[in-house]
LUMMI-305959 format. One record per residue (C-alpha): residue number from 1; residue in one letter; x, y, z. Coordinates in steps of 0.001 Angstrom, whole numbers, plus 524288, in hexadecimal, padded with zeros to 5 digits. Each point is the difference from the previous one (the first is absolute). Layout:
% residues N
PT   seq   type      px      py      pz
PT   NUM      A       X       Y       Z
...
This chain:
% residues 171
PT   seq   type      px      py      pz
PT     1      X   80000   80000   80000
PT     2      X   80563   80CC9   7FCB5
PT     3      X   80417   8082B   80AAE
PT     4      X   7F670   80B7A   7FC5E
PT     5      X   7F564   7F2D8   80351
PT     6      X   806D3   7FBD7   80D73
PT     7      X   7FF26   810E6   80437
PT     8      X   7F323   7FF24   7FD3D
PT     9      X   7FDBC   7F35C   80819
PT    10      X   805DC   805FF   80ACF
PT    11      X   7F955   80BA1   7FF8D
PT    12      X   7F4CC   7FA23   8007B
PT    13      X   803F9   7F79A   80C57
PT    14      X   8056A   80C83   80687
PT    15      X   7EFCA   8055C   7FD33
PT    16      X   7FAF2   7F4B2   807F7
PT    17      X   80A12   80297   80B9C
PT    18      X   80A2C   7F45D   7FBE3
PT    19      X   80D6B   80126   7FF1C
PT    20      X   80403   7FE0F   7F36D
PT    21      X   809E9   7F308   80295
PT    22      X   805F4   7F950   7F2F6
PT    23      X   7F8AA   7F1F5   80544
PT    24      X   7F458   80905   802EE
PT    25      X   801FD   8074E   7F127
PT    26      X   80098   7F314   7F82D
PT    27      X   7F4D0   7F778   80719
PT    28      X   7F6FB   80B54   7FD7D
PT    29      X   80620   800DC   7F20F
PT    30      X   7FDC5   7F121   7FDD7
PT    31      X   7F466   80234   8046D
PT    32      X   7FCA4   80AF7   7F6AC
PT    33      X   8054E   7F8E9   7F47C
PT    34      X   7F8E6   7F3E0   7FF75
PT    35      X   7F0BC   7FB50   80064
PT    36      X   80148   7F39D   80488
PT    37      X   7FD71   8027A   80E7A
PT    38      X   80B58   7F98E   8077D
PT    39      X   800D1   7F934   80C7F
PT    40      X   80A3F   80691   8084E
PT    41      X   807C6   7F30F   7FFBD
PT    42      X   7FF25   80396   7EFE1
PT    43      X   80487   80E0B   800F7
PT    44      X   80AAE   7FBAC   80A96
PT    45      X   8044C   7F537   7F599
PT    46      X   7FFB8   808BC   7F47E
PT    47      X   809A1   80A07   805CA
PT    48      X   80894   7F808   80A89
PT    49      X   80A4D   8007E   7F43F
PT    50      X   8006D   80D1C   80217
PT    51      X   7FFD7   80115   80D56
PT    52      X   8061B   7F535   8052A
PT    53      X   7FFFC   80352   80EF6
PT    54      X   7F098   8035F   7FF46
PT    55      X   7F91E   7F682   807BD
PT    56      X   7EF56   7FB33   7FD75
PT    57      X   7FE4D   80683   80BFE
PT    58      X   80551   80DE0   7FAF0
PT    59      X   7F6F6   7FEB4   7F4BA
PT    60      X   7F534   7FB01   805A5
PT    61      X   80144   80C58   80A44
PT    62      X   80032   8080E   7F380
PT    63      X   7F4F2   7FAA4   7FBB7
PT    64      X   7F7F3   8024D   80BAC
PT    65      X   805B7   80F03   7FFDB
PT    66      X   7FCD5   80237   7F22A
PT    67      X   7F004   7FCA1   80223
PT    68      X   801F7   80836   80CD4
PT    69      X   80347   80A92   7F711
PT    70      X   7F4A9   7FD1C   7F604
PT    71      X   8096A   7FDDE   7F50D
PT    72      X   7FDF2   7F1E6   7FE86
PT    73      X   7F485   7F785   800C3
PT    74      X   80017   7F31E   8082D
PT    75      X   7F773   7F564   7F96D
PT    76      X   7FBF7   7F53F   8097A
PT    77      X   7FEF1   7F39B   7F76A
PT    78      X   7FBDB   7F4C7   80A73
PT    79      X   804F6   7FF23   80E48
PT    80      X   80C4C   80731   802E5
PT    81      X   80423   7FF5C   7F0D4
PT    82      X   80240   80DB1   7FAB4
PT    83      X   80209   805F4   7F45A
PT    84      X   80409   80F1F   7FDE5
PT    85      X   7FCD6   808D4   7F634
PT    86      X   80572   80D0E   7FC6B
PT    87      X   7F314   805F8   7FDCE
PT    88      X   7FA78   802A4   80B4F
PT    89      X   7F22F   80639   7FA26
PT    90      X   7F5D7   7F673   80224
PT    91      X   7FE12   7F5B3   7F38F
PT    92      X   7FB4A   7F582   7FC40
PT    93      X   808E1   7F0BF   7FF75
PT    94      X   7FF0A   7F3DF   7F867
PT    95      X   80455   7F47C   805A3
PT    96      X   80436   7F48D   7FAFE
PT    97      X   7FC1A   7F3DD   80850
PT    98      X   809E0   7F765   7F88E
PT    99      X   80C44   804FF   7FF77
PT   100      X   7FEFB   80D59   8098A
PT   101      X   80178   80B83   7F6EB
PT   102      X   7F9F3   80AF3   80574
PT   103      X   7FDB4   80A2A   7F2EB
PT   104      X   7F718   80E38   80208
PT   105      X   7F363   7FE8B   7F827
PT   106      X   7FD76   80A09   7F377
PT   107      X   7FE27   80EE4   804FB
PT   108      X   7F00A   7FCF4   7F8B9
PT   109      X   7FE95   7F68E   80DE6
PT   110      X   805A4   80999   8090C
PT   111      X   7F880   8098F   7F9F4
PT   112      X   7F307   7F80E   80175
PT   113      X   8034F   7FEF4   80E48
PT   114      X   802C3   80D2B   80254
PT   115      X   7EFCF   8029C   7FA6C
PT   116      X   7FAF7   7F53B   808B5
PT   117      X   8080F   8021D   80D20
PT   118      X   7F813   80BF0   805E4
PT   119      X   7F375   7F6D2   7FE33
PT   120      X   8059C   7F6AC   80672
PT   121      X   806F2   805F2   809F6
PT   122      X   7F38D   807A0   80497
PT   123      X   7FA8E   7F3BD   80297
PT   124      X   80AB7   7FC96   80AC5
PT   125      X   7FD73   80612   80BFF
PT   126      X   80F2B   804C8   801EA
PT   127      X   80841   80737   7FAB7
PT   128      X   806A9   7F9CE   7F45A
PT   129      X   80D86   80525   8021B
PT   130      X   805BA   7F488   7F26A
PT   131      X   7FCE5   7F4B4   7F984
PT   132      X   804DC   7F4EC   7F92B
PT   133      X   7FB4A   7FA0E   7F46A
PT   134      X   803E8   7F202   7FB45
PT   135      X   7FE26   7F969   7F453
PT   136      X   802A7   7F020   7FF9C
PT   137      X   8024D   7F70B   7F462
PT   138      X   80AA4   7FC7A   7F778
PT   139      X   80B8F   808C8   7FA4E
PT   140      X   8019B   7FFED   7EFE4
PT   141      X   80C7A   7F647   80139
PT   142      X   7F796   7F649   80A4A
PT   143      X   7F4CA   80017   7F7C7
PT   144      X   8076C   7FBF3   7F529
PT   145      X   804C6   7F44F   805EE
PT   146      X   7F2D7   7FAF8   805B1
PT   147      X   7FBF7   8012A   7F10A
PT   148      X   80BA7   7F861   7FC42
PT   149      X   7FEC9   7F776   809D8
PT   150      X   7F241   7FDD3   7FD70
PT   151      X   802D7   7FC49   7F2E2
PT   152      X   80890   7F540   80452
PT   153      X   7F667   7FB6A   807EC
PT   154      X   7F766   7FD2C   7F6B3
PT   155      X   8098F   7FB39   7F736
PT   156      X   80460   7F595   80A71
PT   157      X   7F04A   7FDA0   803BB
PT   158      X   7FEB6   7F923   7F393
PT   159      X   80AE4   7F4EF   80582
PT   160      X   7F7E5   7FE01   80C6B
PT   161      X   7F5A1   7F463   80239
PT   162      X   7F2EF   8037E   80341
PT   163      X   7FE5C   807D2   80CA4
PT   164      X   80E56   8019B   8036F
PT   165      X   80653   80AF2   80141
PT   166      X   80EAD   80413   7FC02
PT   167      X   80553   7FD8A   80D67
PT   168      X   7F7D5   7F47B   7FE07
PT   169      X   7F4BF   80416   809A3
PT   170      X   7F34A   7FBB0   7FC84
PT   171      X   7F73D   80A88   7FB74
C-alpha cells in the first residue's frame, strides 16, 4: 500500500482515539483491503510474515479496539466464532453453510432493508440501537460442486440394485 494509503489509515485511527501502531496500521489495512471477512486467527496468519513478534493475542486486542472505535464491524457467525469486517455501517451477509464464506449481499438488499427497518423496528418495544441480517445457503463455488456432485450421483445410481443406496444403504 502506498504510503499516501498507510497516512490515511492512520489518520483515520488517530480520529477514533487509537494510536496509530505499524501492527495496529496494517490489521486495519488488511482489513480495509479485502471482503472476505477474516477470523482474527486469518488476519494474524496473513500478516505474521510481516510481523513476526506479533502475537493472536495483539491482534485479537486490535480487533476488539477497532469495533470499540466503530471502524470495524464484528460479525458473530455461531457461538464464539467471529468474523470482522471493515465496514462497520450496518449490511446485510450471505452465508455459506458449506464451506463458511461470509460475502455482503448486493447494495439493492441493503437497500430493501433500510425501507422495511422503521416498520419493523416500531413494532419492538425498545430501542433498536443495530441489527444483523443473515442470509444462509450455498456460496457460487459450493453450489457448483453439489451440482457436480449431484451429477455423479446419478451417474453412479444407475450401478446400484433396487433400493440401495451408494453407500449401499437401503433407500
Amino acid at each position: 500500500m502506498s504510503r499516501a494509503a498507510k497516512e490515511s489509515i492512520a489518520g483515520e485511527l488517530r480520529g477514533a482515539g487509537m494510536k496509530p501502531t505499524p501492527q495496529r496500521v496494517a490489521i486495519y489495512e488488511m482489513l480495509k483491503g479485502t471482503t472476505s471477512h477474516p477470523s482474527v486467527e486469518a488476519v494474524y496468519e496473513a500478516l505474521r510474515h510481516a510481523f513476526p513478534a506479533m502475537s493472536l493475542n495483539t491482534v485479537y486486542c486490535t480487533l476488539q479496539a477497532l469495533v470499540a472505535a466503530g471502524l470495524v464491524r464484528k460479525l458473530a457467525m455461531r457461538e464464539n466464532v467471529f468474523r470482522y469486517d471493515a465496514n462497520a455501517l450496518p449490511h446485510a451477509h450471505f452465508v455459506c453453510t458449506r464451506c463458511g464464506r461470509v460475502e455482503d449481499v448486493s447494495a439493492s438488499v441493503d437497500e430493501d432493508l433500510t425501507r422495511i427497518e422503521p416498520g419493523l423496528e416500531a413494532r419492538i418495544p425498545r430501542h433498536v440501537i443495530d441489527y444483523e441480517h443473515y442470509f444462509y445457503g450455498y456460496c457460487v463455488d459450493c453450489e457448483a460442486k453439489l451440482a457436480r456432485s449431484h451429477v455423479t450421483d446419478a451417474c453412479h445410481k444407475t450401478d446400484l440394485k433396487k433400493g440401495e443406496t451408494r453407500d449401499g444403504r437401503a433407500d
